[in-house]
KOLFITI-558576 format. One line per field, with one value per residue: residue number from 1; x, y, z of N, C-alpha, C, CB in turn. Coordinates in pm, whole numbers, padded with zeros to 5 digits. Atoms other than C-alpha are relative to their C-alpha. Glycine has a CB too. Layout:
BEGIN
nr (NUM,...)
n_c1 (X,...)
n_c2 (Y,...)
n_c3 (Z,...)
ca_c1 (X,...)
ca_c2 (Y,...)
ca_c3 (Z,...)
c_c1 (X,...)
c_c2 (Y,...)
c_c3 (Z,...)
cb_c1 (X,...)
cb_c2 (Y,...)
cb_c3 (Z,...)
This chain:
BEGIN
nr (1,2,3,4,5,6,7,8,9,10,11,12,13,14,15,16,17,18,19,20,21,22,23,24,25,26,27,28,29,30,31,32,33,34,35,36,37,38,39,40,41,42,43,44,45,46,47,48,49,50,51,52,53,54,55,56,57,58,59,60,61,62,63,64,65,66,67,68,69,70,71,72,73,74,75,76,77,78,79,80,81,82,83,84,85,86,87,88,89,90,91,92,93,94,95,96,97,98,99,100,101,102,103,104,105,106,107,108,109,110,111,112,113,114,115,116,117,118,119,120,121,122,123,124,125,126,127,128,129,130,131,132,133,134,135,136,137,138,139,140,141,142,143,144,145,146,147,148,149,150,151,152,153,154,155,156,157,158,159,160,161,162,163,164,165,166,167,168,169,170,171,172,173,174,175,176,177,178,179,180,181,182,183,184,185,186,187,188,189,190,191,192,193,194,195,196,197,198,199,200,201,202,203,204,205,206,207,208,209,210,211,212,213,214,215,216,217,218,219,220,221,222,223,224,225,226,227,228,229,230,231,232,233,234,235,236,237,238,239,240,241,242,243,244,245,246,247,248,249,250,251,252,253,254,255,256,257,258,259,260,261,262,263,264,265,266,267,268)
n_c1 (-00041,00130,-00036,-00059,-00110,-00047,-00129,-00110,00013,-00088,00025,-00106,-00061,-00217,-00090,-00052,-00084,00071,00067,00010,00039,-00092,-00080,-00016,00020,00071,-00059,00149,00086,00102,00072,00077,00050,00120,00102,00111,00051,00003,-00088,-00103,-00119,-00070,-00122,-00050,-00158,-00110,00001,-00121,00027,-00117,00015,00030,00118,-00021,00061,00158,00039,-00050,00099,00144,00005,-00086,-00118,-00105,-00105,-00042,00056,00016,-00129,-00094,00112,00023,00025,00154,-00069,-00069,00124,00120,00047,00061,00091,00077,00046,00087,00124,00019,00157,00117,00021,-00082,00056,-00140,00017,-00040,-00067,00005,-00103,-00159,-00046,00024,-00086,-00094,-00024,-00005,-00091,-00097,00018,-00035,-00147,-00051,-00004,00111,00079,00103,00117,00119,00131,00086,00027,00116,-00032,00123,-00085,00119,-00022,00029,00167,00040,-00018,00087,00116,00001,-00131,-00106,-00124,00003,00069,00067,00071,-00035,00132,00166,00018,-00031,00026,-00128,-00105,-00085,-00107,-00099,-00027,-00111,-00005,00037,00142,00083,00058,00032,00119,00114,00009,00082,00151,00111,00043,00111,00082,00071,00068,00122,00057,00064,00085,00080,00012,00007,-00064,00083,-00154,00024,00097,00113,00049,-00087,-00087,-00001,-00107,-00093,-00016,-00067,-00108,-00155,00027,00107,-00056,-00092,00058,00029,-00131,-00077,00053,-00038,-00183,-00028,-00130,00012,-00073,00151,-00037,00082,00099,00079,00122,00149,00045,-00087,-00089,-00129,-00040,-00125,00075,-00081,-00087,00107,00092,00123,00163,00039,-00009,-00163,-00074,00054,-00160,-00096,-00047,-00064,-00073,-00080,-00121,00063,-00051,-00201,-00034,00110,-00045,-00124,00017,-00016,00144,-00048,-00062,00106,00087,-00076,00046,00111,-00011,-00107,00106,00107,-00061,00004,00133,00033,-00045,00032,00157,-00035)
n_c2 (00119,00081,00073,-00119,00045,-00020,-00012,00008,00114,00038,00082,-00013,00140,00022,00044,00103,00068,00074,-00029,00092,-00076,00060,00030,-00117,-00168,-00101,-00059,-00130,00009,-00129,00017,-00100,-00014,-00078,-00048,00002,-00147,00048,-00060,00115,-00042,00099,00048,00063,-00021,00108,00040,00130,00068,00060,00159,00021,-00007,00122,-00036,00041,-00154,-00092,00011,-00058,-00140,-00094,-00088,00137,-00028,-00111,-00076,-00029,00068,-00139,00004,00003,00153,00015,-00063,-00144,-00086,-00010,-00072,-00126,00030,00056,-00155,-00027,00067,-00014,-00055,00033,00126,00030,00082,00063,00115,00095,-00104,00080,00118,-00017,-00128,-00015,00102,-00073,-00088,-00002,00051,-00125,-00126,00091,00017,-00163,-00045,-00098,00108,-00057,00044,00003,00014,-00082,-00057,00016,00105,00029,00122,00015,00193,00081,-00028,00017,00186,-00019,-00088,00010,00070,00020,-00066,-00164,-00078,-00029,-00106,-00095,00082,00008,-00163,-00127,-00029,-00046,00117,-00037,-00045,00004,00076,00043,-00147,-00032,-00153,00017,00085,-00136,-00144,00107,00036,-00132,-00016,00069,00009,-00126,00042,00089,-00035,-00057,00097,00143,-00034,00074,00187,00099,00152,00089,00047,00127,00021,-00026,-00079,-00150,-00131,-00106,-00067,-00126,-00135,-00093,-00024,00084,00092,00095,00084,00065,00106,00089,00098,00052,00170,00121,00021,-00072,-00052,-00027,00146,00073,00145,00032,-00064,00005,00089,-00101,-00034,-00126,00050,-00004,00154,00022,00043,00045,00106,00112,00005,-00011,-00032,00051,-00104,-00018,-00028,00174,00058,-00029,00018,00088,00033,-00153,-00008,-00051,-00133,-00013,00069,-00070,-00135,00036,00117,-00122,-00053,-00090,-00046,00013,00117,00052,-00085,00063,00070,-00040,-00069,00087,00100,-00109,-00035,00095,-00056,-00127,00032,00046)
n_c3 (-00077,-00131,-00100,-00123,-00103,-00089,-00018,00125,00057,00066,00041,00090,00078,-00033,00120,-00083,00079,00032,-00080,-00146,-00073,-00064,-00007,00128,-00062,00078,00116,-00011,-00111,-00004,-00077,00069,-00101,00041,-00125,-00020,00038,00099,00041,00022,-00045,00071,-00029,00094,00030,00062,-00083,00045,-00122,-00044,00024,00161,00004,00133,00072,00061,-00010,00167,00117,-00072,-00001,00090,-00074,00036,-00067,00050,00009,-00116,-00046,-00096,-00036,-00164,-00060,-00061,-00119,00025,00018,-00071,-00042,00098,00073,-00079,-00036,00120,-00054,-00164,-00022,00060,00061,00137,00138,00130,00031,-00097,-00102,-00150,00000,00041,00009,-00131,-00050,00089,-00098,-00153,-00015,00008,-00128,-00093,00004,-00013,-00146,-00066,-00027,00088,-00067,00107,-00116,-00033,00120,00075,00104,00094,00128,00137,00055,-00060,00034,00127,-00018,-00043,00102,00171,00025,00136,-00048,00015,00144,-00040,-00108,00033,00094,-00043,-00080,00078,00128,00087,-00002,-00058,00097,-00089,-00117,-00067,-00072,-00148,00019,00067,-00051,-00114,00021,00011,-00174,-00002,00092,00006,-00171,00007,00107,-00061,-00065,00075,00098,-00115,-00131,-00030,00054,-00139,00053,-00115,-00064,00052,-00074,00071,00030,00074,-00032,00108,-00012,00036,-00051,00050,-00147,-00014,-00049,00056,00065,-00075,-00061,00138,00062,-00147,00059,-00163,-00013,-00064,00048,00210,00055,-00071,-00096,-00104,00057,-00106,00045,-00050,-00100,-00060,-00044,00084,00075,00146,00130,00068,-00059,-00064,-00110,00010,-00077,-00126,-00010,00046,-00139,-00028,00081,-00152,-00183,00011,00041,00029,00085,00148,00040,00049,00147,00045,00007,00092,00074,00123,-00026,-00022,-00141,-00144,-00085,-00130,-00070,-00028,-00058,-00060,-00081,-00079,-00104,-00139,-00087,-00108,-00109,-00035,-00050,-00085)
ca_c1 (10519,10255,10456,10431,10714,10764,11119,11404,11363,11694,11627,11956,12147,12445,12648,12886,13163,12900,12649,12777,12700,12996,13256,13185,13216,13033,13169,12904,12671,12391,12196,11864,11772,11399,11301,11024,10946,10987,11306,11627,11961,12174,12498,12666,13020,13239,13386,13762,13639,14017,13942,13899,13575,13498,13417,13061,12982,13183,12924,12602,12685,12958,13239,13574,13877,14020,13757,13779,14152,14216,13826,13809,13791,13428,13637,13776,13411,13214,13154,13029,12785,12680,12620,12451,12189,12172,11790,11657,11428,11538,11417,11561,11471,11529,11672,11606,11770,12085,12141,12083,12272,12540,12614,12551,12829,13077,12962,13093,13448,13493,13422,13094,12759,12501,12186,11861,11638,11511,11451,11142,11256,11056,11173,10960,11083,10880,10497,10552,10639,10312,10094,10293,10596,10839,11171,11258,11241,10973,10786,10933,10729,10460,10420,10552,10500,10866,11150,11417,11738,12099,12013,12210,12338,12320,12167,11988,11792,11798,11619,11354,11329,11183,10937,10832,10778,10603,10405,10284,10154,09908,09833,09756,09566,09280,09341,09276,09464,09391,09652,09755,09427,09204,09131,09171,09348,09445,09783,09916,09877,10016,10263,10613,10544,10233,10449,10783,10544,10445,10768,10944,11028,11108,11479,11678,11996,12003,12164,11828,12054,11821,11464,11175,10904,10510,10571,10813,11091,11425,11510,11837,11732,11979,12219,12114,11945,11683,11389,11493,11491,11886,11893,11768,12122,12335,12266,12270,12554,12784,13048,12797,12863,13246,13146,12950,13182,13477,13363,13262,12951,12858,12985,12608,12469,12776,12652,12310,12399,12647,12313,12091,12373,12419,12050,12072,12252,12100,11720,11898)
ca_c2 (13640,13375,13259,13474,13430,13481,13459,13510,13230,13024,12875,12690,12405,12217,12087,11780,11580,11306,11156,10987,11205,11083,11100,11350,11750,12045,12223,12505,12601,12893,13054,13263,13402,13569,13822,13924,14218,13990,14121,13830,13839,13595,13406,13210,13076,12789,12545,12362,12054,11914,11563,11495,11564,11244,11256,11149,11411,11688,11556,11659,11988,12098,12170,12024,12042,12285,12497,12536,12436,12850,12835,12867,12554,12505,12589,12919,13044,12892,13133,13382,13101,13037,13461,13458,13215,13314,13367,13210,12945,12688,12527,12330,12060,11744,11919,11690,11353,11543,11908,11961,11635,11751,12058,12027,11750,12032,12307,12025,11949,12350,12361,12519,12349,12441,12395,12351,12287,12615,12686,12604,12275,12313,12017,12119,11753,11610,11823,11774,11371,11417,11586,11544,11257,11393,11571,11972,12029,11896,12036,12353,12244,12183,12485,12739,12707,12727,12475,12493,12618,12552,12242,12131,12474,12548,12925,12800,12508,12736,13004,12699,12564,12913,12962,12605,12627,12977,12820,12520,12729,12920,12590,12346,12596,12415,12068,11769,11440,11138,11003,10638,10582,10721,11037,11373,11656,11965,11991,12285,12611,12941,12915,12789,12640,12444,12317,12227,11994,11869,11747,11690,11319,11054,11115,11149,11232,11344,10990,10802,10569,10658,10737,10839,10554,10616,10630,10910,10707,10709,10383,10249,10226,09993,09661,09418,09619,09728,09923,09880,10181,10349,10439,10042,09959,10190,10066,09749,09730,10037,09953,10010,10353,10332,10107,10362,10699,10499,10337,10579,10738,11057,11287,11413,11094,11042,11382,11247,10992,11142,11379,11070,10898,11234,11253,10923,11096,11431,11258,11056)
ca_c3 (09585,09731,10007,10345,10587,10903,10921,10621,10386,10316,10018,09859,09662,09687,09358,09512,09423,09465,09670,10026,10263,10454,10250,09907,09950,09821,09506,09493,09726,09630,09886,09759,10086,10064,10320,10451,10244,09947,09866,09714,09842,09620,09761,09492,09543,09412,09665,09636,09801,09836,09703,09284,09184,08946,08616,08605,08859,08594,08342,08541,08689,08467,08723,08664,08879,08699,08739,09113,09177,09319,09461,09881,10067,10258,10607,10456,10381,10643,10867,10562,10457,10798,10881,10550,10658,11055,11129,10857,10778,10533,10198,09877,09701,09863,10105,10442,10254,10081,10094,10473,10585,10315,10464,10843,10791,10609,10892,11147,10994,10972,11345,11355,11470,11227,11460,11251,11581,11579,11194,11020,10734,10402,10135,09833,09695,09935,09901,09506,09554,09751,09470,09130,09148,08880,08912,08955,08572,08582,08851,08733,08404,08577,08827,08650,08303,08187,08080,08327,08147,08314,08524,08749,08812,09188,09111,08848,09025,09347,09188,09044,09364,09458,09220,09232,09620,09572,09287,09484,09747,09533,09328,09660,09922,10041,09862,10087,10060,10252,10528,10549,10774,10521,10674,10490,10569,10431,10318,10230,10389,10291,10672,10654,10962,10864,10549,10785,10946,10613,10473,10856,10820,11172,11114,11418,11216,10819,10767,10890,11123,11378,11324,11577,11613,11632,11957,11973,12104,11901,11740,11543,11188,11063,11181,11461,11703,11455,11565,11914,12133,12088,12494,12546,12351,12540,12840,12756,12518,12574,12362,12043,12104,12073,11750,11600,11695,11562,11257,10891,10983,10976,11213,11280,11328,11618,11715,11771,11930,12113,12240,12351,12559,12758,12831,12989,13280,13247,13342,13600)
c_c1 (-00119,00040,-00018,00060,-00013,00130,00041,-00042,00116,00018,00146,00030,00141,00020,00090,00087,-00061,-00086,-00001,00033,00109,00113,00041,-00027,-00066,00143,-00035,-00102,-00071,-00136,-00088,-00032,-00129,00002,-00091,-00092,-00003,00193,00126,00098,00032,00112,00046,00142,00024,00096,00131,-00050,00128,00030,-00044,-00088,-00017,-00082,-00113,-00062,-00022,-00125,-00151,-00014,00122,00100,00084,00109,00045,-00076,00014,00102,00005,-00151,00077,-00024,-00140,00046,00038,-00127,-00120,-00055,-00080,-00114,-00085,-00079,-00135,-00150,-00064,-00178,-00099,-00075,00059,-00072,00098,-00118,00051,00102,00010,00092,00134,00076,00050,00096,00184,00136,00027,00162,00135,-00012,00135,00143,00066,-00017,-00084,-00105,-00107,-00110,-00129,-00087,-00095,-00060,-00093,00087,-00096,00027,-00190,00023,-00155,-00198,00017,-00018,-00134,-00139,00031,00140,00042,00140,00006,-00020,-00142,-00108,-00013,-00056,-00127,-00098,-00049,-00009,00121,00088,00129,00118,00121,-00026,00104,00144,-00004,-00062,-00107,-00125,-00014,-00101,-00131,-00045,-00102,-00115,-00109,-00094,-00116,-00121,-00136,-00080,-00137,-00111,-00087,-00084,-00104,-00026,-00003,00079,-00054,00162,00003,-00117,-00139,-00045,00062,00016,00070,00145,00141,-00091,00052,00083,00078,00014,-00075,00097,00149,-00076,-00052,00086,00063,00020,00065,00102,00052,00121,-00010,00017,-00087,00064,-00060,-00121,-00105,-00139,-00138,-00003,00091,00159,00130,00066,00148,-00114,00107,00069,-00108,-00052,-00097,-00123,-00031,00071,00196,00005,-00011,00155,00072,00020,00010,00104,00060,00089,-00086,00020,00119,00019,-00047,00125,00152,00004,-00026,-00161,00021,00006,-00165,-00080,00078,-00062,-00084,-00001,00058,-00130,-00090,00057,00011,-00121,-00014,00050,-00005,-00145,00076,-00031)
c_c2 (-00053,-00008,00112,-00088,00076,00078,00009,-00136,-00073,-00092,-00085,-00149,-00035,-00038,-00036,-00053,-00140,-00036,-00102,00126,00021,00063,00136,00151,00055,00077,00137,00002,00181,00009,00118,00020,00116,00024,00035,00055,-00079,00009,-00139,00050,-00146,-00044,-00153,-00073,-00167,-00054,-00073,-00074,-00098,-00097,00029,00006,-00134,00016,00033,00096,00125,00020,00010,00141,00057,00067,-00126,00096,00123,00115,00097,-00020,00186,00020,-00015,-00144,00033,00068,00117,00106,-00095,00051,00094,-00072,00022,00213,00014,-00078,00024,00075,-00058,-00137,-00108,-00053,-00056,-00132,-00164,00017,-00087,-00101,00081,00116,00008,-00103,00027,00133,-00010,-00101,00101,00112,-00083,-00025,00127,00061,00051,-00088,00055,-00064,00041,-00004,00107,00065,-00099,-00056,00020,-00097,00015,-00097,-00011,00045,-00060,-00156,-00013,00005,-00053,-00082,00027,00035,00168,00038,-00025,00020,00174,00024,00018,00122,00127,00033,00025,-00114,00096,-00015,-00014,-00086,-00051,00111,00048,00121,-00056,-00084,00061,00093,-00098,-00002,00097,00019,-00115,-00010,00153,-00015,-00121,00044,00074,-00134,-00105,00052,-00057,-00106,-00029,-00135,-00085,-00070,-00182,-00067,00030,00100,00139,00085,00095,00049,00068,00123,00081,00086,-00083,-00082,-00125,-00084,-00037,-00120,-00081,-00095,-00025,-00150,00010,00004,00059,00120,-00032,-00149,-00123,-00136,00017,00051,-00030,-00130,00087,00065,00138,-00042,-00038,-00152,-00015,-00059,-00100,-00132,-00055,00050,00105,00040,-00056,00166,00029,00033,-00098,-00021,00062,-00005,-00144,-00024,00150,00060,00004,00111,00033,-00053,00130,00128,-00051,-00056,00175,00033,00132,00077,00088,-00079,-00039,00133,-00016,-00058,-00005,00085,-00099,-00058,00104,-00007,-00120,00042,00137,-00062,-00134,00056)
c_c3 (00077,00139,00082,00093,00102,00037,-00190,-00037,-00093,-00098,-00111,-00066,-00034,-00173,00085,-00082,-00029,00082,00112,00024,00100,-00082,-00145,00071,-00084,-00094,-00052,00090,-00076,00071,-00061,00122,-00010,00161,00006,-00063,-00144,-00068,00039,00028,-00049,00034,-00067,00018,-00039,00135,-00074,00085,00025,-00044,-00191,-00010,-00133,-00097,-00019,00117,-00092,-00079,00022,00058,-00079,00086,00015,00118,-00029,00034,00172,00101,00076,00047,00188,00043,00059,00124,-00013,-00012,00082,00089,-00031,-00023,00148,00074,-00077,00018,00159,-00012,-00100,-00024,-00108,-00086,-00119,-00017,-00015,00081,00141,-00072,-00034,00021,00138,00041,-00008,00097,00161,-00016,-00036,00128,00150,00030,00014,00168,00026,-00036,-00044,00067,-00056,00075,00028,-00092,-00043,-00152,-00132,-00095,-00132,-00131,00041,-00029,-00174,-00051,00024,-00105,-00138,00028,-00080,00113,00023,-00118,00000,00058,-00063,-00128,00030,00065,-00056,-00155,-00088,00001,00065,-00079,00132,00130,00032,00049,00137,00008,-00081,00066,00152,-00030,-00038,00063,00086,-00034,00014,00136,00012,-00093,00079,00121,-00029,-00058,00050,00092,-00015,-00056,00102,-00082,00095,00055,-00026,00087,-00062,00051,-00051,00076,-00083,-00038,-00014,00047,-00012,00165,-00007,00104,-00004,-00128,00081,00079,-00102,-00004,00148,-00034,00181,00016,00160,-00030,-00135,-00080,00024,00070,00102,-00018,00146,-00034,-00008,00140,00108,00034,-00085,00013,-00109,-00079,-00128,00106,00084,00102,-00070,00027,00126,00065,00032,00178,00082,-00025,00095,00070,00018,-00085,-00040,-00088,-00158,-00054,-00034,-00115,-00109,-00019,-00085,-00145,-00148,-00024,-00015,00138,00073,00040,00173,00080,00116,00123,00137,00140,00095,00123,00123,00061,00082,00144,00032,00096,00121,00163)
cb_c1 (00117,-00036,00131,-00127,00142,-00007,00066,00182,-00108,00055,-00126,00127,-00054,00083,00050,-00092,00132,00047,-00104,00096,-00118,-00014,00002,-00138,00126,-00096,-00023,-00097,00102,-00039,00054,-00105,00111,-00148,00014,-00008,00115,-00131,00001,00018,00025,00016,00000,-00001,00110,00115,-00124,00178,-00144,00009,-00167,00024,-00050,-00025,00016,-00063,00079,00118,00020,-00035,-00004,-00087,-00040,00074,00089,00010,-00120,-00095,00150,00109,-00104,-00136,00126,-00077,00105,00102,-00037,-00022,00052,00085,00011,00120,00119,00084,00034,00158,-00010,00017,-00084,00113,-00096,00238,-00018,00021,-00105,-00175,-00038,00019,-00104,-00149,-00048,-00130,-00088,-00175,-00024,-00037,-00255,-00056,00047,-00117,00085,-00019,-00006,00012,00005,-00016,00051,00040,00120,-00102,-00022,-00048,00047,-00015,00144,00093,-00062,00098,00107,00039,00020,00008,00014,-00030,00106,00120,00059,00016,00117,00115,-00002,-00009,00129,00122,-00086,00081,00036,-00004,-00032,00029,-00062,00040,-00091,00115,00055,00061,00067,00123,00046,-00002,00166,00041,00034,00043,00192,00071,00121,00081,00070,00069,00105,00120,-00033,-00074,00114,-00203,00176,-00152,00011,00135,00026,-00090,-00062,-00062,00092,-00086,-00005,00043,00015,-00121,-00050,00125,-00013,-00157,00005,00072,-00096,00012,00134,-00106,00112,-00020,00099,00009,00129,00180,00148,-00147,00151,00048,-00043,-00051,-00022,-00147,-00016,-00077,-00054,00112,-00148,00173,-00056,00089,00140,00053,00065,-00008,-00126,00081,-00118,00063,-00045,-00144,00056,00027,-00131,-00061,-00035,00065,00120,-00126,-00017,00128,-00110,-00156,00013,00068,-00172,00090,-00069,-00038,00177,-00081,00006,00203,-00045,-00026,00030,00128,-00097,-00056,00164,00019,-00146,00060,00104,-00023,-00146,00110)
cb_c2 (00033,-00178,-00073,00104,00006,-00087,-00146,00014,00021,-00015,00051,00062,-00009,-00216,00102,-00097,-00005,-00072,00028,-00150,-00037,-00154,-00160,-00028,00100,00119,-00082,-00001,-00019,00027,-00009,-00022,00026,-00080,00073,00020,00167,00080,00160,-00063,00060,00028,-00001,00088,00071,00089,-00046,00012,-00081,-00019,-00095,-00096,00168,-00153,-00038,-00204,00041,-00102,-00128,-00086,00049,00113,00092,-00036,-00086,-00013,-00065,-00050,-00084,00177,-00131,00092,-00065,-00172,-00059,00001,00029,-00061,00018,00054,-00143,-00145,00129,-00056,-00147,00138,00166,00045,00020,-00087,00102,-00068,00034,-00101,00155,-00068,-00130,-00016,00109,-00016,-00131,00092,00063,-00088,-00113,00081,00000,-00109,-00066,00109,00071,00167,-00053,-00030,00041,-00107,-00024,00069,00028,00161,-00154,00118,-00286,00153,-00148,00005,00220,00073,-00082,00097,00190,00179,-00110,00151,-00039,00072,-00061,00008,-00001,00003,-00149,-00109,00053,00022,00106,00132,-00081,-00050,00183,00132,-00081,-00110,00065,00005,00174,-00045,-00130,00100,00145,-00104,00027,00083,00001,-00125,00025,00136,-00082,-00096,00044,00097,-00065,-00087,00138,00045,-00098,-00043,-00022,-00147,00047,-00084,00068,-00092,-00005,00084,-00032,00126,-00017,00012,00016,00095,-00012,00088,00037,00102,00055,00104,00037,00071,00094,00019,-00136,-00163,00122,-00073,-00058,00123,-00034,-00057,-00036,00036,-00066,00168,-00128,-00098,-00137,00057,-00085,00127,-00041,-00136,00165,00123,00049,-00133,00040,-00041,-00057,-00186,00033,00163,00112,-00104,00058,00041,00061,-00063,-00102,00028,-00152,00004,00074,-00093,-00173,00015,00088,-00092,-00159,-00068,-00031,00047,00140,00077,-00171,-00019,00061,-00083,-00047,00108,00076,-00120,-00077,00162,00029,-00136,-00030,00120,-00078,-00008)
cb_c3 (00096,-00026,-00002,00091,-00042,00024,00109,00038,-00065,00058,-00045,00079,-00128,00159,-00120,00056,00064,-00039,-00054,00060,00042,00008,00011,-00143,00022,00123,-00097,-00118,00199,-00133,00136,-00116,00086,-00092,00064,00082,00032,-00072,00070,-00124,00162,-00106,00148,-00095,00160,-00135,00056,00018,-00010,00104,00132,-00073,-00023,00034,-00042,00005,00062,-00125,-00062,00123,00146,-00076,00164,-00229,-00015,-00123,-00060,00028,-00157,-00104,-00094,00051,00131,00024,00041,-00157,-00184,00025,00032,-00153,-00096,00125,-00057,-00141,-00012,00095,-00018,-00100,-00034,00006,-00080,00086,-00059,-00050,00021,00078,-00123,-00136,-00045,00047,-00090,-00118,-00017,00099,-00065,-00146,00082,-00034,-00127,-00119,00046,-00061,00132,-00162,00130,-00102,00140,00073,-00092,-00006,00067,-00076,00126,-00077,00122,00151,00019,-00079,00143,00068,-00004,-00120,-00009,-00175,-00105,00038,-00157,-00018,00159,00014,00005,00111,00044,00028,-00001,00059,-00180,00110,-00086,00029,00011,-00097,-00038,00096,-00108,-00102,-00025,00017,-00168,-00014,00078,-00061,-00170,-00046,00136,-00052,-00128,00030,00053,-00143,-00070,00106,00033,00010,-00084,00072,-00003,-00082,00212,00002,00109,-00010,00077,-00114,00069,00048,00026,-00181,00070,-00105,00149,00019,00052,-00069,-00142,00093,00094,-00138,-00132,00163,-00192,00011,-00148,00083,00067,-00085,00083,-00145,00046,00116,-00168,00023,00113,00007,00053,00154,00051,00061,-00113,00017,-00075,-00051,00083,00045,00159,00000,-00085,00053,00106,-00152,00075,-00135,-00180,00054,00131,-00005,-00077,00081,00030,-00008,00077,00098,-00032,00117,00175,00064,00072,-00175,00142,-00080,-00036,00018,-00119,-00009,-00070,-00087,-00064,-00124,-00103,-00086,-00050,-00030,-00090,-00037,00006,-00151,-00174,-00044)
């Protein structure tokens, strides 16, 4: 194994009934969790997500109603997923826009507050977008030297995912790229921290309705107040927030949001 960790390394992948973040559930969920010692611990399961899974899903990962009609609901096994991951870093491929968002929103409706603030993010999407724009095959192609078999698989593309992220660390140490300023920098590093600061994006919430500016300052990223600061709005227009927590968002962007309006009367 290239990679050295720190911490446990949760590396996993959803399979969905489709892809709003809002409104589709998980169907599968596999978590490859690498510890420190090198050593895989595999958590695999099948997901009733309550709602029809629609065809043209079906016909990409290969899970049909039927298949998962006597399957656990997400609420019945989220405490097991969420044990199963406790302490560890996380990873996946595109993992910050869908997986991560995905989830934290299921953790949320099941009653438990899957807090990511203190775990180290890796989205090995996002370095390979960086280096080699394809897809996970391949990447997985490219990396590793093998055609990925059983995509769309949640172990299968999980365990990829793995390799290609342990692959790219051997393949990129001391490359330089150039930023959008023109100067270079080096980056990839063989520290999970150093790549969580890689891929990190400006998001304040998975759903990028609010995103941090250059200048640090948390901005709506969407409708008419536009890249204007979000604790500017609330205080001038309070009732945005009652549009916002009532309306079909997700529940951790209201979170979010829900966090910034308190701090206006914590720093008071």
């Amino acid at each position: 194994m290239n990679l050295k960790l720190r911490n446990p390394l949760a590396v996993f992948d959803l399979e969905t009934t489709g892809t709003n973040i809002v409104k589709d559930r998980i169907v599968e969920i596999s978590v490859v969790k690498i510890m420190v010692d090198g050593e895989k611990k595999i958590k695999t399961l099948r997901i009733n997500p309550t709602i029809p899974i629609p065809l043209e899903s079906s016909l990409i990962h290969g899970i049909y109603d039927e298949d998962i009609k006597d399957a656990p609901t997400f609420k019945q096994v989220a405490k097991e997923i969420a044990e199963f991951m406790k302490g560890a870093d996380l990873a996946g491929f595109n993992v910050m826009r869908f997986d991560i968002p995905v989830l934290v929103e299921e953790f949320l409706r099941a009653g438990i507050n899957f807090d990511i603030s203190n775990r180290k993010v890796v989205d090995a999407q996002r370095i390979f977008h960086m280096m080699e724009p394809r897809t996970l095959t391949a990447a997985y192609k490219f990396y590793c030297k093998k055609d990925l078999e059983d995509a769309h698989s949640a172990e299968a593309d999980t365990m990829a995912t793995f390799e290609v992220l342990d692959a790219q660390v051997k393949h990129y140490e001391g490359a330089t790229i150039k930023d959008k300023d023109g100067k270079e920098y080096q980056p990839i590093h063989n520290d999970v921290e150093v790549l969580h600061k890689l891929t990190l994006s400006n998001a304040v919430d998975f759903a990028n309705r609010m995103v941090y500016n250059n200048d640090g300052v948390a901005v709506f990223n969407f409708g008419k107040y536009k890249n204007q600061s979000v604790l500017e709005v609330l205080k001038k227009d309070p009732a945005y927030y009652d549009w916002i927590q009532n309306n079909d968002f997700p529940l951790n962007t209201k979170q979010k949001l829900t966090e910034i309006k308190l701090s206006m009367f914590n720093n008071r």
